[in-house]
Each structure stands twice: as C-alpha cells, then as structure tokens.
VOBA-1610 file (N, C-alpha, C; in pm, whole numbers, padded with zeros to 5 digits, always signed):
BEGIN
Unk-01224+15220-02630Unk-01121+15316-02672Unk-01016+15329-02564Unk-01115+15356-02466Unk-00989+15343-02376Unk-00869+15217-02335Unk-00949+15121-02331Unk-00870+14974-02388Unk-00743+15006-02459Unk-00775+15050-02582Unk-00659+15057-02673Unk-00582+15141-02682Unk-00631+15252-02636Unk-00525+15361-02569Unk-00398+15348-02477Unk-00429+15246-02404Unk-00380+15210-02275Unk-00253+15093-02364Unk-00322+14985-02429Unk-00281+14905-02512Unk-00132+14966-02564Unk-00162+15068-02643Unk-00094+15171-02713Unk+00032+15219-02638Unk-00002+15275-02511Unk+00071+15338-02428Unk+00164+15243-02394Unk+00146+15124-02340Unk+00204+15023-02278Unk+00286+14970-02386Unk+00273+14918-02545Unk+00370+14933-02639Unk+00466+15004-02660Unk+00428+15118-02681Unk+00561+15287-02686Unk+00636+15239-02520Unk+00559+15227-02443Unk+00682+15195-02293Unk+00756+15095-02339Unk+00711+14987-02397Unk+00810+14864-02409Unk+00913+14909-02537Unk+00875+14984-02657Unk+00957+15047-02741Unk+01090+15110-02684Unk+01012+15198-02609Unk+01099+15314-02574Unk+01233+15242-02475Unk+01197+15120-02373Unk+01287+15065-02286Unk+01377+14983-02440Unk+01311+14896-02496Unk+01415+14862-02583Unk+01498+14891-02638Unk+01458+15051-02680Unk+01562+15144-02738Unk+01675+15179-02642Unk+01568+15228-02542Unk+01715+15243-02442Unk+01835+15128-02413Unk+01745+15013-02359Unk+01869+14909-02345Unk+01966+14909-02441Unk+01922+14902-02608Unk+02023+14877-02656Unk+02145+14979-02709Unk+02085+15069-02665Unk+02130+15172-02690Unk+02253+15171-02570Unk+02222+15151-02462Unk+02326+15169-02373Unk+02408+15045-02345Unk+02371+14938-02378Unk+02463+14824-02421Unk+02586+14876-02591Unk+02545+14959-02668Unk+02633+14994-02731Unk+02768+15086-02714Unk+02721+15189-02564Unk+02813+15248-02513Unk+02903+15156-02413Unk+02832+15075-02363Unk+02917+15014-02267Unk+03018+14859-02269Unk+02964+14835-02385Unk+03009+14702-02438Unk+03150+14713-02551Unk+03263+14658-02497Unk+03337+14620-02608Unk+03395+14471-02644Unk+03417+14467-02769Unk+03453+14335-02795Unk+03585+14296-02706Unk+03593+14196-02713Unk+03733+14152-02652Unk+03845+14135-02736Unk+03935+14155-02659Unk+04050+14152-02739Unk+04135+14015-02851Unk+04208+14021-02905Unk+04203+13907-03022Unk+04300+13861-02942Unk+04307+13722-02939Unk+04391+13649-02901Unk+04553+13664-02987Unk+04654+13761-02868Unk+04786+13748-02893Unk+04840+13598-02932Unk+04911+13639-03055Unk+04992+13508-03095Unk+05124+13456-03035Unk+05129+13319-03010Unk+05238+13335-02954Unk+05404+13348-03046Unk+05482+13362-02963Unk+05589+13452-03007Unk+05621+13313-03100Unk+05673+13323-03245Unk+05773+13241-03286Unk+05919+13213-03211Unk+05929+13098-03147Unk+06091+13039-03122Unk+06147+12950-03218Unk+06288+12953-03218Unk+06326+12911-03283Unk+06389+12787-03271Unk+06418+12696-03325Unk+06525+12563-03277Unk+06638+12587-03247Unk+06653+12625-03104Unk+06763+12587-03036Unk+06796+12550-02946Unk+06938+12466-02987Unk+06980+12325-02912Unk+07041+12327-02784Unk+07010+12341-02688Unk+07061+12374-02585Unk+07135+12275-02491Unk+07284+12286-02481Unk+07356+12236-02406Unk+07378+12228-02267Unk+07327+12176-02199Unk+07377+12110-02038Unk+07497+12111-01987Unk+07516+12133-01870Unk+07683+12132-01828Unk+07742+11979-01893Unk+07638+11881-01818Unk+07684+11732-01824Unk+07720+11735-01922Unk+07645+11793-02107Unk+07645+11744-02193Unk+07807+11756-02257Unk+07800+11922-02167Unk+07923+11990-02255Unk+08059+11887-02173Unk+08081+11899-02030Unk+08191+11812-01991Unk+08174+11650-02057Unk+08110+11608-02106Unk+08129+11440-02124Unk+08180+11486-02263Unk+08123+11538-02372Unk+08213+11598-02516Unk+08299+11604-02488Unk+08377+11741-02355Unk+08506+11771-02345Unk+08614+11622-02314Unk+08545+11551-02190Unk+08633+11423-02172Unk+08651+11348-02273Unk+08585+11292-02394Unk+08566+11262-02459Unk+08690+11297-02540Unk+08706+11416-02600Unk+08786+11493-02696Unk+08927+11470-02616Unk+08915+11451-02496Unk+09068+11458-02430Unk+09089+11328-02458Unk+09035+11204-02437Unk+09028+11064-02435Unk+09107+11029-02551Unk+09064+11091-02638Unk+09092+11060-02772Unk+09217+11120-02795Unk+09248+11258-02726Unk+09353+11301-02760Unk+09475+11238-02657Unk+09441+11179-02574Unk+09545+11068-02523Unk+09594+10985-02599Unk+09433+10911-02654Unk+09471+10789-02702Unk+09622+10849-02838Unk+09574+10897-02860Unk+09702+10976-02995Unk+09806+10981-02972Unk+09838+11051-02827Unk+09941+11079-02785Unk+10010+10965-02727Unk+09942+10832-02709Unk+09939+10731-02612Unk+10075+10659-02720Unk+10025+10630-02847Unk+10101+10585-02972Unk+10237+10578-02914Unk+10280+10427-02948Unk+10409+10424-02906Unk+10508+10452-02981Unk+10613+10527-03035Unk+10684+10499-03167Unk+10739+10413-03170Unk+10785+10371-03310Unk+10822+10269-03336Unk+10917+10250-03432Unk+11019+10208-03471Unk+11133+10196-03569Unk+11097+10168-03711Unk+11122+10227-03833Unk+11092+10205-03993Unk+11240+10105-04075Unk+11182+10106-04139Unk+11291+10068-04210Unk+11423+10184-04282Unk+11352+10296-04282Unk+11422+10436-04288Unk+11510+10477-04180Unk+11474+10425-04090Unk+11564+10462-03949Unk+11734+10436-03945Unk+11786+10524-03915Unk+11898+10531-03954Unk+11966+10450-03830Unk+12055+10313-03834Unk+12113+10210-03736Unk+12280+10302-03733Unk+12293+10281-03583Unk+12436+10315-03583Unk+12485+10219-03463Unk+12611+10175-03497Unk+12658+10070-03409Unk+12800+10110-03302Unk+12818+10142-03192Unk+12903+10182-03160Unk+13012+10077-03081Unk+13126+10059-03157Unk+13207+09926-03093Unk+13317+10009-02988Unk+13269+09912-02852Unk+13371+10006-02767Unk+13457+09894-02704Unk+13610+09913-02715Unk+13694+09824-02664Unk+13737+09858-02514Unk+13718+09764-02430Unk+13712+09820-02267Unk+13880+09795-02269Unk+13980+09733-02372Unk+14126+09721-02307Unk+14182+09895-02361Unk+14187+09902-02513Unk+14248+10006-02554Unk+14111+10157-02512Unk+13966+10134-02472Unk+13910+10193-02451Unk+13884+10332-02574Unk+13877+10276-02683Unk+13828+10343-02838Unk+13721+10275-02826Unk+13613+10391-02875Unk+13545+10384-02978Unk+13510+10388-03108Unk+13477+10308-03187Unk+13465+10357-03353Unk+13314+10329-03391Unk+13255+10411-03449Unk+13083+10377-03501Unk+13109+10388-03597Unk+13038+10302-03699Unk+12965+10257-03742Unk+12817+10228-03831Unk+12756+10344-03919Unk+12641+10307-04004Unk+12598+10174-04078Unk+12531+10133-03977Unk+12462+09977-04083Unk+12331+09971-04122Unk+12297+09861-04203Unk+12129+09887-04234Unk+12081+09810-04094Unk+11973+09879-04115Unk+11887+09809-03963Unk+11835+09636-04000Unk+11878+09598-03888Unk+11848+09464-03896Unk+11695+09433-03925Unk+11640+09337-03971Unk+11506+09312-04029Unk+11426+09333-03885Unk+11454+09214-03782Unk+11420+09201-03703Unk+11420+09315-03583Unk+11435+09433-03591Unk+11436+09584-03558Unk+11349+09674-03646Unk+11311+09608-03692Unk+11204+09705-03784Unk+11092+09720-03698Unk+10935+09792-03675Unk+10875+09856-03620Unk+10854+09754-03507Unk+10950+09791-03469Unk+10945+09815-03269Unk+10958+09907-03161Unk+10903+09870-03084Unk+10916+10016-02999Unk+11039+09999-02925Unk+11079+10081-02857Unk+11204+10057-02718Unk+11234+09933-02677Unk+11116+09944-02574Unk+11056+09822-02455Unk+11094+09711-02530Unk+11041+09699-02649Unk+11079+09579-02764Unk+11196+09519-02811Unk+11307+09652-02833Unk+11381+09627-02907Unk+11519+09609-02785Unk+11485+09654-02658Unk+11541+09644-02543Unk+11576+09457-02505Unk+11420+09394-02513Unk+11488+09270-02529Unk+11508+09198-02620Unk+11500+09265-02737Unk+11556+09179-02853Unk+11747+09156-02816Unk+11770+09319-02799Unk+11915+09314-02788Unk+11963+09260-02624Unk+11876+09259-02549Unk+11910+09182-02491Unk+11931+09038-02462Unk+11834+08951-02568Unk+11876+08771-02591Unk+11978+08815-02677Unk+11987+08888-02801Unk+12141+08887-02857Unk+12268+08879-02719Unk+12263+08955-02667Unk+12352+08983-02568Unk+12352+08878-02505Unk+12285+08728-02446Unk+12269+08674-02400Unk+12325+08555-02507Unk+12334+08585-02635Unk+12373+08493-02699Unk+12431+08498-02836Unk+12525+08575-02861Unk+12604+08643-02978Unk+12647+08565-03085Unk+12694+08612-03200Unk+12736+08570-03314Unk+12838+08466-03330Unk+12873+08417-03348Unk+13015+08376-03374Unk+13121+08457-03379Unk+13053+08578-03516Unk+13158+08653-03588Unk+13178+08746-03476Unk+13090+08803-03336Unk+13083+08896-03226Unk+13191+08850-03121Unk+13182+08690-03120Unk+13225+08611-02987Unk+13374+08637-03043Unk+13422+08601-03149Unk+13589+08603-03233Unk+13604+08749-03166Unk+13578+08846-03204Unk+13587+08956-03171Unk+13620+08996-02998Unk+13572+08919-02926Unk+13568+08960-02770Unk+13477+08978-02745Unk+13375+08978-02789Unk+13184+09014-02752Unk+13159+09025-02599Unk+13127+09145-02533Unk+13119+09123-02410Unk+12985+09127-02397Unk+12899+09269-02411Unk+12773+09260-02390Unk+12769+09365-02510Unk+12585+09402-02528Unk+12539+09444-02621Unk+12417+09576-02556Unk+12405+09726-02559Unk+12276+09775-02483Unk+12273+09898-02590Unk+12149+09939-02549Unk+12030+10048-02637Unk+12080+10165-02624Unk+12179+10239-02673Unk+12226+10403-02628Unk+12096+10487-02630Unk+12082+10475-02769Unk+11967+10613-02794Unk+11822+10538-02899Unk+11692+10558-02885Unk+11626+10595-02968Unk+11529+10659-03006Unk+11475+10650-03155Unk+11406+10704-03169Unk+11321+10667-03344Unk+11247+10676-03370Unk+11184+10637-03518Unk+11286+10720-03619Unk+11343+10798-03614Unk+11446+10895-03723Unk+11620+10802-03708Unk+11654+10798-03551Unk+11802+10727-03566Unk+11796+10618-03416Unk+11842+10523-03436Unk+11894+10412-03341Unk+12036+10396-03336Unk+12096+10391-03214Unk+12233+10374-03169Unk+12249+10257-03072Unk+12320+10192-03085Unk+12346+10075-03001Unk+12487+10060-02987Unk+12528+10035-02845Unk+12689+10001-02811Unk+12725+09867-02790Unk+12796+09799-02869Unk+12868+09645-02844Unk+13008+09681-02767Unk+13028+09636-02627Unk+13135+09622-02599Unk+13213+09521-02600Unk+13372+09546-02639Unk+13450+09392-02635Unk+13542+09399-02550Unk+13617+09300-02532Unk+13734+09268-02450Unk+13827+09228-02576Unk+13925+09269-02645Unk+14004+09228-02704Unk+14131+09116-02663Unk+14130+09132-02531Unk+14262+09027-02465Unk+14171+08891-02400Unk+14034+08868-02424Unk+13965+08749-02431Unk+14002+08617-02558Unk+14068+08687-02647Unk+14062+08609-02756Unk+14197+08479-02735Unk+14214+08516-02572Unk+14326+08335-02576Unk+14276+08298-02418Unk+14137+08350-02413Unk+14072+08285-02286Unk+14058+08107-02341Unk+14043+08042-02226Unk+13975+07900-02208Unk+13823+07924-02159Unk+13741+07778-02184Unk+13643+07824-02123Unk+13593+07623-02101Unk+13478+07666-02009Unk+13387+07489-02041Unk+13282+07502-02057Unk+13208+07411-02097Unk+13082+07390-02102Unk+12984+07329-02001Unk+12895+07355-01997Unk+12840+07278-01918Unk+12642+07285-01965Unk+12596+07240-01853Unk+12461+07164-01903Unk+12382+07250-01788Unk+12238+07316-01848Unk+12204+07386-01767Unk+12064+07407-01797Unk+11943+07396-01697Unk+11803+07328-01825Unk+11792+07298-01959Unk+11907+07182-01930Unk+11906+07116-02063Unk+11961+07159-02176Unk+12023+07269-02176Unk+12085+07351-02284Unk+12218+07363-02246Unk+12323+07362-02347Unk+12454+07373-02288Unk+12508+07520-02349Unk+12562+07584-02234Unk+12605+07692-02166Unk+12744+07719-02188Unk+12845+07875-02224Unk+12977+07852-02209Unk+13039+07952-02102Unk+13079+07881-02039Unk+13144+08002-01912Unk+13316+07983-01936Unk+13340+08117-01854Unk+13503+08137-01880Unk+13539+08040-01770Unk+13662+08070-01756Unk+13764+07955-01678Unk+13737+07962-01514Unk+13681+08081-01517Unk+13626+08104-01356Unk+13542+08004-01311Unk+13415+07933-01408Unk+13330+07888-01393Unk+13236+07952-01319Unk+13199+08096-01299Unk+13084+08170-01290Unk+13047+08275-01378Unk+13157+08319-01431Unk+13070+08424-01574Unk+13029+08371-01723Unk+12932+08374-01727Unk+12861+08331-01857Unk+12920+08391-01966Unk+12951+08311-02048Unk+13063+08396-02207Unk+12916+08385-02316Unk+12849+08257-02332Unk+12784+08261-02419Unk+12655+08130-02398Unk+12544+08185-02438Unk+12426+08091-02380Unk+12378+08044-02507Unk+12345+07906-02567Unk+12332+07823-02671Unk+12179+07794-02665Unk+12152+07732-02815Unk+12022+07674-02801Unk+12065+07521-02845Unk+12142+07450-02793Unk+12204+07302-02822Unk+12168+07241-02715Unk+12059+07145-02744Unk+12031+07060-02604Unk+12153+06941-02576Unk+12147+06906-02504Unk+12234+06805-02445Unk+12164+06699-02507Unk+12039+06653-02539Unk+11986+06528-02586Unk+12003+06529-02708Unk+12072+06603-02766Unk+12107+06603-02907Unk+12217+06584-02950Unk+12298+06579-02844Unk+12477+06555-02823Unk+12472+06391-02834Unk+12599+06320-02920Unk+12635+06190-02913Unk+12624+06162-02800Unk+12623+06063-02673Unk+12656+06045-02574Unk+12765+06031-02519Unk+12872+06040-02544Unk+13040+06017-02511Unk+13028+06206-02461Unk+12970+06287-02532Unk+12979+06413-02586Unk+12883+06465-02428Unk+12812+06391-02416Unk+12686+06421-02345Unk+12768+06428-02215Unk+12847+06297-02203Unk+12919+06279-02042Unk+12981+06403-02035Unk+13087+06416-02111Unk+13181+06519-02109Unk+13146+06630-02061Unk+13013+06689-02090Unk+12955+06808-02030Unk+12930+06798-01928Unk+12845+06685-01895Unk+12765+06661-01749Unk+12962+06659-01681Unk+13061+06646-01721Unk+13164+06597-01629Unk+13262+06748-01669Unk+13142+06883-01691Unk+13218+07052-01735Unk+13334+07004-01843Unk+13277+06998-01952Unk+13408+06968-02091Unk+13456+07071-02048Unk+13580+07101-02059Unk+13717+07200-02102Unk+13709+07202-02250Unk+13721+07408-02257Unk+13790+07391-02409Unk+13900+07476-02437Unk+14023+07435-02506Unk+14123+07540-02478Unk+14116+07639-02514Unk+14033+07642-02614Unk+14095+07805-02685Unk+13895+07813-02781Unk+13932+07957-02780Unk+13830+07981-02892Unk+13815+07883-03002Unk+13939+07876-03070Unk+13897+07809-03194Unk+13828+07679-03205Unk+13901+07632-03146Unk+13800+07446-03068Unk+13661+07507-03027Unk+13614+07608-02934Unk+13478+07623-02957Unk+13423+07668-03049Unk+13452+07746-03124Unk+13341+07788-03279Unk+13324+07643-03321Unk+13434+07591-03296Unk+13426+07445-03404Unk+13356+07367-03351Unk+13363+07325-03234Unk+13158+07279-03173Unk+13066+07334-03170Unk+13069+07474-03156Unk+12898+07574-03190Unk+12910+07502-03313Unk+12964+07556-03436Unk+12944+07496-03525Unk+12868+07414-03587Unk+12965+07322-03516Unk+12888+07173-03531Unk+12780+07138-03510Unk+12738+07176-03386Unk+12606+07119-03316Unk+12513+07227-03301Unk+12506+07353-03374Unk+12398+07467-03341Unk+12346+07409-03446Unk+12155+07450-03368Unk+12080+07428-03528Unk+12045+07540-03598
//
C-alpha cells in the first residue's frame, strides 16, 4: 500500500509540474509577428545625367543639321538683271525668267556659274560692251545680278591669241582679256592656226562675231 501511495503521489507531482509548465508557457509566449510585405514599386524609368545630356546633344545635332540646309534657288524665284553702263553710268533693271541652269543652287554655286559666264559671254552681251558679270543679292524668294558694260568698246580692235590650247580675245593692249573661248587651235585650218600663234589682229567687232561664229562649237 504504501508502494502505491507513494506511486500515486509521485504522478499528481508530475501532473501538477505539467500543468504548471504549460500554463506558464501560455503567459509568456507570443507568436511572432507576420512577415511585413514588401512595399509595391512601381516602374520607373530613371534617367542619368549622361543619359539626359547625350538626348540633349543629340536634339541639338539635329537641330543644326536643319539649320545647316543650304538654300537654294526654285524655279519661282524671282531673276532681276541689273544693266549698268560705266560711260553714261545708268542703270536700268530688268525682270527675266531665271535661267534653267540657276535653278536650285545655292550662292557658292551660282557665284561660279556667273562667274565662267563672265569669263566668257554671249555674243548678244559682247555686241553690247559686256564687261563683267557679279551676284548683287540672294536669296530662294528674289535673285539680282549686275552686268556691267562699256558702251564706247563697240569700235575697240582686239587679237587673238593661243593660250592652253584654246584661243583667247584680248583688247589692243594685249593684257586685258575681252573674252575666253572654248575653240581649240587644233581645230583651226592651219593657215588660221599660224595667224594666231603669229597674235591675229581683228579690226572691229564685227569680223570677230564672224569667227566666234564660225568656229565655236
């Protein structure tokens, strides 16, 4: 009896501690906390200095290139010709259509166009006194150009002569150039050929139109 008494006793002790433990694990124990979510962000694109200055150069680049555009002459462009006589010293202009060959060019362009003209004039310019030919004003809306003449040229003499191969007309001075040809000398008869190589004389204008004439191709 006493055995099991004891038995007994020693159960209720182990009861009684169990109760307690868990009992005081219920006061002292809490769950842990739930794992905070993280914050939603959103997609955004975030720009760099580098990123933003190479865009900006970029946008300027381009806006050069625009500005860079050379203008250039239409066929709308309004031609004005201004004839200026250096004896009586009048001017009279002139509205003409623009020459074909003036159509979309820029300045720089049309600078030496009129300058081989000038270097080598019309017939109908040279009758006239043709001295030289230059660019007053332009612009893609209006073009102005001044032909000056000499009117008391028209009972000059002049010669010819031979000059890389191309024959050349100078006044009677034999240093100012009146008019520069595309007539080779190897294309001249030979009687024709000496004559140059030996500075032909010509008296008057009219005798020269009448060899340009002849021999321009």
């Amino acid at each position: 009896m006493k055995h099991l008494y004891r038995i007994s006793l020693f159960l209720n002790a182990g009861c009684l501690l169990f109760a307690f433990y868990t009992y005081g694990k219920s006061l002292f124990y809490t769950e842990p906390e739930t794992e905070k979510k993280a914050p939603i962000i959103q997609n955004i694109t975030v720009v760099d200095d580098e990123t933003k200055q190479t865009e900006e150069t970029t946008v300027k680049e381009e806006n050069v290139a625009v500005s860079s555009q050379k203008a250039t002459t239409t066929c709308d462009t309004v031609y004005v010709v201004e004839s200026y006589d250096n004896e009586t010293k009048e001017t009279t202009k002139n509205e003409e259509i623009i020459p074909e060959q003036y159509i979309g060019k820029t300045r720089e362009e049309l600078e030496k166009i009129i300058k081989a003209y000038s270097d080598a004039p019309s017939l109908a310019d040279l009758e006239k006194g043709f001295a030289s030919m230059e660019l007053k004003s332009f612009s893609p809306q209006k073009l102005v150009v001044i032909k000056n003449y000499y009117s008391n040229l028209q009972n000059e003499d002049f010669y010819l002569l031979v000059e890389n191969e191309y024959i050349n007309v100078y006044y009677s001075d034999l240093e100012t150039v009146y008019l520069y040809t595309d007539i080779l000398l190897s294309d001249l008869p030979e009687d024709i050929q000496q004559d140059i190589l030996d500075k032909k004389y010509v008296e008057s204008e009219e005798e020269l139109y009448n060899f340009l004439e002849s021999y321009s191709s």
